[in-house]
N, C-alpha and C positions, 0 to 999 in steps of 0.2 A: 491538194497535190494533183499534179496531170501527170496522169500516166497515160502512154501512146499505147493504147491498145489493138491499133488500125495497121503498124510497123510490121510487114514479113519479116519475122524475126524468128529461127530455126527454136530457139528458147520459149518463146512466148506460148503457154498452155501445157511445157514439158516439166515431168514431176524431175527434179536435178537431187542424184544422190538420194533416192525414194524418198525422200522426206521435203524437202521444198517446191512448193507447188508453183510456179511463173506465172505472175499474174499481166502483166505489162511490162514494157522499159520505159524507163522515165528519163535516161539520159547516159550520153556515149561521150567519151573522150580517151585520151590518147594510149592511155594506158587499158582501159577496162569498160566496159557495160554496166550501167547501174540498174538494177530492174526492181520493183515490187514484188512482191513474194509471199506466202504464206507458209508459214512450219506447220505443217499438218501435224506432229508430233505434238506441239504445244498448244496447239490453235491460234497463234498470233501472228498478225504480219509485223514484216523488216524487208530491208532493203539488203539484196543483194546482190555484190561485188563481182562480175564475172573477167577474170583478165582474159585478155583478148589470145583467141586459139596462137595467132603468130608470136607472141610472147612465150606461151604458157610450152612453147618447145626448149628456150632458151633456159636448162637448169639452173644456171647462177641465179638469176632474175628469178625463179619462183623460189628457190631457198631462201633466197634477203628478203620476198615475199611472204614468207611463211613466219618465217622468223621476228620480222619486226610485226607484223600480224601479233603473234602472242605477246611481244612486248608491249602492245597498246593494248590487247587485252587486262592486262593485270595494272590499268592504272584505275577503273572504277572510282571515275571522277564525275561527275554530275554534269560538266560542262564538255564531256568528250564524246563522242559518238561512240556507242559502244562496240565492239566486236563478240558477239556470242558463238561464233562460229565458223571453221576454216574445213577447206576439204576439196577433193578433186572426183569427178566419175568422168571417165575417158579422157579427154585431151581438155576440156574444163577445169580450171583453178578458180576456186570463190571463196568469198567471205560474207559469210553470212553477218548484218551489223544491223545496229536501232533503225529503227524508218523514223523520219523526221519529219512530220506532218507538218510545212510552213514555208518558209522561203528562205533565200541567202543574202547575207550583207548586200553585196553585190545586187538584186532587186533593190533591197531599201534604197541606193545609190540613183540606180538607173530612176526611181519613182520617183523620189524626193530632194535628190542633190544633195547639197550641202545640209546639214544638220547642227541641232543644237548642241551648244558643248554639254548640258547636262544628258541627251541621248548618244551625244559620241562618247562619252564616259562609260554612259551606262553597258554599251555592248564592249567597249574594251576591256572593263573590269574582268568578265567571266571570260574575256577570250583569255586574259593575262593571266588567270586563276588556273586554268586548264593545261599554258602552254606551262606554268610555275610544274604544275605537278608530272608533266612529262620528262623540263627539265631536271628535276628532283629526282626522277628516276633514271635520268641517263639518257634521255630521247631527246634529239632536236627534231622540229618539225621539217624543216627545209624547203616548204613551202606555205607559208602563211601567205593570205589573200582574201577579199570580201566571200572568193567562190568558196573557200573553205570554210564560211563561218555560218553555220545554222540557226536561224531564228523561228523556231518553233511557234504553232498557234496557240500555244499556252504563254508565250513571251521567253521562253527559257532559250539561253543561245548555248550553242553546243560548238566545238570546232570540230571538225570532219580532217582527213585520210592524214594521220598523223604517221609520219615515216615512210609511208609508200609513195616515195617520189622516183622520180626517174634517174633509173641506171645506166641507161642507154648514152650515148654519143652521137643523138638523131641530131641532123641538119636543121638550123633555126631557119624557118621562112618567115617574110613579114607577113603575108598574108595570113599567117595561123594565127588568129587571134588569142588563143589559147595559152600560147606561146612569151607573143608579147604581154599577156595578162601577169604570167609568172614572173618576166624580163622586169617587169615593174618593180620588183618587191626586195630584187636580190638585193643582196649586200654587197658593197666593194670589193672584201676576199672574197666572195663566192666567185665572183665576175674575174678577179687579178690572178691567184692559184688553186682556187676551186678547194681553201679552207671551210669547214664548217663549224660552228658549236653555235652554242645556247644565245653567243650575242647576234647571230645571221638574225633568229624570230626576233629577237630584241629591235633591230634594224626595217625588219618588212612591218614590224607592227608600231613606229612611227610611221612608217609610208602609209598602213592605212588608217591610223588617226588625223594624219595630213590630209588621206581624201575623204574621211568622214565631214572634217571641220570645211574643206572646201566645195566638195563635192568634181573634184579633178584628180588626176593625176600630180605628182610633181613635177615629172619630166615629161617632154613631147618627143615625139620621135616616130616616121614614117618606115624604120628598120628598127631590129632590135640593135643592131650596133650603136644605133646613135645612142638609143635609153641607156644601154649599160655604159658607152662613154661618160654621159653624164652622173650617172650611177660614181664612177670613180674619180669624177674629175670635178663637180660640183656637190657643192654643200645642198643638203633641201631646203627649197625659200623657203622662210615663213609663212605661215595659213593666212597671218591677218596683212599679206600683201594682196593676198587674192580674196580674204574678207574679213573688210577691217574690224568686224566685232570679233573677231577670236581675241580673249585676251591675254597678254605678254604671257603671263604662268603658261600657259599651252604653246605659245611659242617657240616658248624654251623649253618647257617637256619634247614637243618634237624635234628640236635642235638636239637634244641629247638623247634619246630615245635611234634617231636615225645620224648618230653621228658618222663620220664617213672611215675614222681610223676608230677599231673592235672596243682598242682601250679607252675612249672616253663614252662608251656606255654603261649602263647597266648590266652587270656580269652576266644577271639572265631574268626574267621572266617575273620572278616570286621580287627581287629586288623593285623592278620596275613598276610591279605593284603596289608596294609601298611607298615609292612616289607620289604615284596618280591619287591614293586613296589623302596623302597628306596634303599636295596638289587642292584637289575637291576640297578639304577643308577651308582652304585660305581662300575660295572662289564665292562669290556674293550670290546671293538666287536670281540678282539680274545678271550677272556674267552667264548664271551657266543656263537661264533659259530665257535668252538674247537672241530673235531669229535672224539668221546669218542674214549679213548683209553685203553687197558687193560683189557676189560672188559671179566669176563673168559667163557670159552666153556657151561660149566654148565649154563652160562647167559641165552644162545642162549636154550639151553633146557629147560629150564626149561619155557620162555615164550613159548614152543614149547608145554607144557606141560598145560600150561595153561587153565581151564575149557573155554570151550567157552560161548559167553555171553547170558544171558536171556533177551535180548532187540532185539527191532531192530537192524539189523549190516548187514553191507555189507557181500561178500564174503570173506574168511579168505586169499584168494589168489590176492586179490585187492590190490593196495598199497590206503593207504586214500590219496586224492588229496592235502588237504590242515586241515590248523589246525585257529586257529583263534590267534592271535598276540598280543602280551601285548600293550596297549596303551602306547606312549610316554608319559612322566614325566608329572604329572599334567594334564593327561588326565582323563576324567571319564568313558569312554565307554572300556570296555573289550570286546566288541564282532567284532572287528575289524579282518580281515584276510590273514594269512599270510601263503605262501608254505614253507612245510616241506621240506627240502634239500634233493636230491636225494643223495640216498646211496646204496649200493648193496644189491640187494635182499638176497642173497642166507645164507650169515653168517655176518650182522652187528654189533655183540660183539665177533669175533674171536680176539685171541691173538696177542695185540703186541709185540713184544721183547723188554722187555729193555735194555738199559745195565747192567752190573753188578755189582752190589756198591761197591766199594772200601771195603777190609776187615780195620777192626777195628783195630785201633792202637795196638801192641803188648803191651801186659802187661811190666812195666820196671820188671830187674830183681831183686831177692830179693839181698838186700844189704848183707854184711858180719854176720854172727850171727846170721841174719835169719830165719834161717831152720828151728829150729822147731816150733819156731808160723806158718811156712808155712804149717804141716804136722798135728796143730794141726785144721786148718782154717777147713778145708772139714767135720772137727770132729763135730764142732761148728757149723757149716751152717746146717748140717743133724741133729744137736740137735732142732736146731731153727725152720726146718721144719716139723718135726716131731710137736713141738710145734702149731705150725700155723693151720696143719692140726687137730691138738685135737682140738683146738679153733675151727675150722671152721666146723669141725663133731658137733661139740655142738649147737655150733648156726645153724647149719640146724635142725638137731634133736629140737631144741626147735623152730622154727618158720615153716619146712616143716616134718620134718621125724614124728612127733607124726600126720603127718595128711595125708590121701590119698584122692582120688576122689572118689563118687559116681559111680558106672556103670549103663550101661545105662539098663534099666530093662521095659522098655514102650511096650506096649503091647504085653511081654508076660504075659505066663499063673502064676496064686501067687504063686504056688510051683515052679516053674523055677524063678522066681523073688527072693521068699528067698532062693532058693538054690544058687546064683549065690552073691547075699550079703553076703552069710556068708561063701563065698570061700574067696571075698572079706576083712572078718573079721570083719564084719558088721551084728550087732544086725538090726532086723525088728519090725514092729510095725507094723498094717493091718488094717485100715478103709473103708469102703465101700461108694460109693456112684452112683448115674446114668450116664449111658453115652447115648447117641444116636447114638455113632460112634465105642464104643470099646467094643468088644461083652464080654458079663458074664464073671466074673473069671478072666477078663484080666486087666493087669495094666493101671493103665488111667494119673496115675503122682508121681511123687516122692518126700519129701521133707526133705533133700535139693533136688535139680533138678541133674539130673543124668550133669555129668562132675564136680561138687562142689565142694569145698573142706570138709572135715568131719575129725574128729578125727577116728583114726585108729580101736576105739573100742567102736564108736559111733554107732547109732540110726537112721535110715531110716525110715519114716514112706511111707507105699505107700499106693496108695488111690486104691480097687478092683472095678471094674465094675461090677454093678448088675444089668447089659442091660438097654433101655429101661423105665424109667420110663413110670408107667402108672396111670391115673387119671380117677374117674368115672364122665360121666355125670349128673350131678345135673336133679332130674325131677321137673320142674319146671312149672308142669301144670297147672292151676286156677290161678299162679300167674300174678301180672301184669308186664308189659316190663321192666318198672326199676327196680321190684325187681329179675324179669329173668336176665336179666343182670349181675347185680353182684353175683347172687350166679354162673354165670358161669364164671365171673371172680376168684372168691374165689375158683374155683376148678381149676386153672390155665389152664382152657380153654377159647378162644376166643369166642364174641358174633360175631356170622356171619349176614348175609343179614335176613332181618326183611318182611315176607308178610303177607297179612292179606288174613282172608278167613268170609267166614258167620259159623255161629254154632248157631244151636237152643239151644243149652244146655249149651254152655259157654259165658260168661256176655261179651260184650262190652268190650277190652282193656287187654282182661286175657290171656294167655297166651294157646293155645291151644295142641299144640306139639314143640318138636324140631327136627331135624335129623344132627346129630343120637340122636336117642330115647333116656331116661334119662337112668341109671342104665350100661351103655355102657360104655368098657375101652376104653381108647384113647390115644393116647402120648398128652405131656402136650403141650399147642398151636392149637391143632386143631380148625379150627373155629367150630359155634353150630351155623346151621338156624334157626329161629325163626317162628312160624306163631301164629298171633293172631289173635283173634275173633276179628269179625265187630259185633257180635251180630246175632241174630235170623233175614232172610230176609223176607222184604216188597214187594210187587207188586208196583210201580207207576203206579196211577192210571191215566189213559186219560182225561187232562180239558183241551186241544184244543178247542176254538168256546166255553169256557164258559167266566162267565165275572169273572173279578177277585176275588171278594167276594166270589163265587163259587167254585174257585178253590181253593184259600184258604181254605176254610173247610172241602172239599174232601183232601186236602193236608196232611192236620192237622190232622185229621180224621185216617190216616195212619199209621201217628206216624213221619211222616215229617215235616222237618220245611221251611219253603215259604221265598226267597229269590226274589224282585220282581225287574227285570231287570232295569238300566236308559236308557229312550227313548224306543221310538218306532221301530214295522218295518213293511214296508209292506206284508201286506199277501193274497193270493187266498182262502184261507183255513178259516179266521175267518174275520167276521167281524169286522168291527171299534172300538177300546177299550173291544175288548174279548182276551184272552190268543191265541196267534199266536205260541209261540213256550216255548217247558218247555226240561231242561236238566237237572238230565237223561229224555231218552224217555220216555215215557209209554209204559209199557210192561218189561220196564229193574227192576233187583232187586236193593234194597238200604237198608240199615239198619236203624232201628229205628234210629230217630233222624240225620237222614242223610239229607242235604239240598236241594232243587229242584228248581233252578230257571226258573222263568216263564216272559216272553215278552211279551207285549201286543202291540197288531193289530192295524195299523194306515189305517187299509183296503187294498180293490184293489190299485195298482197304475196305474193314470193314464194316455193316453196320447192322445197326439192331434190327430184327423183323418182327413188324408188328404181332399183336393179337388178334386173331379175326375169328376166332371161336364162338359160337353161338349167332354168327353174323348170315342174314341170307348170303349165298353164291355170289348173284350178282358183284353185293357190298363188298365181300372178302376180295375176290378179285379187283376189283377199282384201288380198294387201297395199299392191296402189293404193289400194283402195277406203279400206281403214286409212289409210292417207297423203290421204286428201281428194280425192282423183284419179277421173275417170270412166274407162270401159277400154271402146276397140271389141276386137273378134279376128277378125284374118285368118286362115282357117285353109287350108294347102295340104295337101296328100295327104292331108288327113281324119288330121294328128299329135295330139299332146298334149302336144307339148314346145315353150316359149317360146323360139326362134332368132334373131330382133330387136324393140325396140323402138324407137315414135319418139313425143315426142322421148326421146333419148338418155338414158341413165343418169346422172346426175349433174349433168344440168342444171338449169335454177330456171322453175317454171310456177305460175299461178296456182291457188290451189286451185278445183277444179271444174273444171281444162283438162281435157281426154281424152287421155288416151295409147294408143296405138295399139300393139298386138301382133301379134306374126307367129309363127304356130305349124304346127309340121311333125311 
């Protein structure tokens, strides 16, 4: 695994949410920060997710983020990457998810090319297992891809960022490789009205069986326009035009796997499984470890070409050790593991020669008489295509030529937006609304969404940024907390943290200030502190050492109310059944009607005093003193032997009484 450790990266070395420690980043794309990490909590590293600060402002986007986030949690599939963990500390959104110590499809591609049908199985099986139990639970992925598929150095393949695909309406450039990486994969309604389900994965996961078995793309294209053109308007060729050892069975797996209309595939994932696993069966051990042959130079570039991946991945100069293995027939475990066949580094889809097909039978010659139907034939064929093509101009013209795409017009300035629509031949329409992210004046969206299809002499509407939204603080003074509240709900700001203060002038329960102060602009969300009155403050007044009847009416008296403790305690300070202890102190303030409870005194406690009779002075003293006890000494004829005490030996005194000696 390379993690960039060298990257000024604000994250890199910071503990995120106290618990994840940043060890490196290991890779950036459009959406999010991938970094290495350790849970100090558990002690184990993972990889994690950080969406990018210019996102994580955008609420919708982190709610669908959050949300499908738990949805991939709770699939606990062996072949998913896991999510163990979601959460924000400041203006950061992460997901904490498995670290995948190994590479991605996409390396296997770039390294080796074209692959054997028994290794292009093998990694399809667990991908198809994985997306089976997503769609079983209600998830399409909606972006299936080699970058998405994880090939662990234990051989186990995992698929990666299930559901967190893009919400946005960003401008497609060609030069984002990233970009056209995904353009590859779509499916024709993704591309036609931007439908989704379970047959979209069905459809990218023929396209990347297609470039397993050839080690290419299906489609070429120097824009994404042109790919997803063809996306909707061509069938995918077959593998074994580009390498003719693929055999028919997989031909036609990928001809129905990636068919072009939703309804002649695989309903979803877990179906398409049972395909490929019955497929495999009917396939020979020289079909499925047959090393590709044919496969062309452009192969090898174009995997050479390939964006590299946004996940964790080994080095692009590693070969992957191993891949994970299709279960034998009527097995259920796909995560089984199995080595990829060593092959040559250097050019895995280079040219083989074939031979050269026999030319085609010679036309017979024409019979006697002949001629000129032969002379008239070329006259006839060039009428008929002539034909074919008016036909075929017409029906483009009525189903693509009355329509073109949207351009992509996202933040720029509205005069560079309808200037560039109506180079286009596109009428504009202009509605304003707030952004937080795209400054005044600038385009925030477009509808339809830039790349669309629209009629040629259609209507754009685009939405202008008018910065910033701003909302006043509600002053919400004298009111009380619940009615504070919602008027600072009602002005689409948050109620923040609640403290209470004393006020001679404002009532008990009302509303004192806020910060920030009322009449304040704000963006919408900001939280509003609260502080309310306790009311006008009291002195607790001192009933220590009174009896409780007493302290009760100085309590009261105050404007407090008397809580009277259960049980007793011992006290030095009050007498027996008087007030020993009251909280608050006396001396502290409290507000009217504020509670004070008070204990009462079960007196001194007592304890036994030793014996020291017959003990020298010295002796008897040390061991009162040890027992808590003060000591006078009487002494008569100038002795040194202890001959009475008082009080007595085994009675019960307060600690710190005096006991009195008599020594002779």
């Amino acid at each position: 695994m390379v993690v960039d450790t060298s990257v000024q990266d604000p994250l890199v070395g910071r503990m995120l949410d106290g618990r994840y420690l940043v060890e490196g980043r290991i890779a950036v794309g459009g959406m999010a920060t991938v970094y290495r990490a350790v849970d100090t909590r558990l002690d184990r590293v993972l990889a994690l997710k950080v969406m990018h600060p210019r996102l994580a402002g955008d609420a919708v986007f982190v709610e669908r983020f959050i949300r499908e986030a738990k949805a991939v949690a709770k699939l606990a599939h062996p072949n998913v990457v896991g999510v163990f963990d979601q959460g924000t500390d400041g203006t950061y959104v992460y997901l904490a998810m498995e670290y995948v110590a190994g590479c991605t499809l996409r390396d296997v591609l770039r390294e080796r090319g074209a692959l054997q049908a028994r290794a292009a199985l093998d990694i399809l099986e667990p991908v198809l297992a994985a997306l089976g139990a997503a769609h079983r639970a209600g998830l399409v992925h909606r972006d299936m891809k080699p970058e998405n598929v994880l090939i662990g150095d234990d051989g186990r393949v995992k698929v990666a960022d299930f559901g967190l695909v893009r919400v946005m309406n960003t401008q497609t450039s060609a030069s984002t490789g990233a970009v056209l990486g995904t353009v590859s994969y779509l499916a024709p309604e993704q591309i036609g009205h931007g439908t989704v389900d379970q047959r979209a994965d069905v459809y990218a996961c023929g396209v990347v069986l297609y470039e397993m078995l050839t080690g290419r793309k299906p489609y070429d294209g120097d824009t994404p326009m042109k790919v997803m053109y063809q996306h909707v308007n061509e069938d995918v060729p077959a593998p074994s035009a580009v390498t003719p050892t693929v055999p028919p069975l997989l031909d036609a797996l990928v001809a129905r796997a990636a068919a072009r209309h939703a309804q002649a595939r695989p309903d979803d994932a877990v179906e398409l499984l049972a395909e490929v696993r019955t497929l495999r069966a009917a396939l020979s051990p020289d079909d499925l470890d047959r090393q590709p042959a044919g496969a062309s130079q452009q192969a090898a570039q174009a995997a050479q070409a390939a964006p590299a991946t946004a996940y964790p991945a080994g080095p692009a100069d590693a070969a992957p050790a191993a891949v994970p293995a299709a279960p034998p027939p009527g097995s259920e475990d796909p995560t089984s593991v199995v080595s990829l066949p060593a092959g040559p580094p250097t050019d895995p889809t280079a040219r083989l020669l074939l031979p050269t097909p026999p030319p085609d039978d010679p036309p017979p010659a024409p019979a006697h008489g002949d001629g000129p139907r032969s002379r008239r034939g070329p006259l006839a064929v060039l009428v008929a295509l002539l034909v074919v093509l008016g036909v075929g101009a017409g029906v483009w013209y009525i189903n693509d030529g009355q329509f073109t795409s949207v351009p992509g017009v996202l933040s720029l300035t509205q005069a560079k937006a309808e200037q560039r629509l109506s180079k286009a031949g596109l009428d504009s329409k202009v509605k304003q609304d707030y952004s937080l992210t795209v400054p005044r004046g600038s385009v925030i969206s477009t509808d339809p969404a830039p790349g669309r299809r629209i009629r040629g002499n259609g209507t754009v509407t685009i939405t202008v940024s008018k910065g910033p939204q701003h909302v006043t603080v509600p002053d919400v003074a004298g009111r009380d907390l619940a009615t504070a509240r919602k008027e600072i709900k009602a002005a689409s700001l948050t109620p923040g943290t609640v403290t209470q203060s004393f006020d001679d002038d404002v009532p008990r329960g009302a509303v004192i200030s806020t910060d920030p102060k009322g009449s304040t602009d704000l963006a919408p969300g900001t939280p509003i502190a609260i502080t309310v009155s306790r009311g006008a403050p009291v002195d607790v007044p001192d009933v220590i050492g009174e009896s409780v009847t007493d302290a009760q009416q100085d309590l009261e008296a105050a404007g407090l109310k008397v809580v009277l403790a259960p049980g007793k305690v011992f006290s030095d300070a009050a007498d027996k059944d008087k007030v020993a202890l009251e909280s608050p102190d006396a001396g502290n303030q409290a507000a009217k009607g504020d509670s004070v409870t008070i204990t009462v005194s079960k007196g001194q406690q007592q304890f036994p005093v030793p014996d020291v009779t017959g003990k020298s002075e010295g002796d008897a003293k040390q061991i009162l003193k040890d027992a808590g006890f003060d000591v006078r000494v009487i002494n008569i004829f100038f002795g040194s032997t202890v001959f009475s005490q008082s009080p007595d030996a085994g009675s019960q005194a307060p600690k710190g009484a005096t006991i009195t000696l008599w020594v002779r």
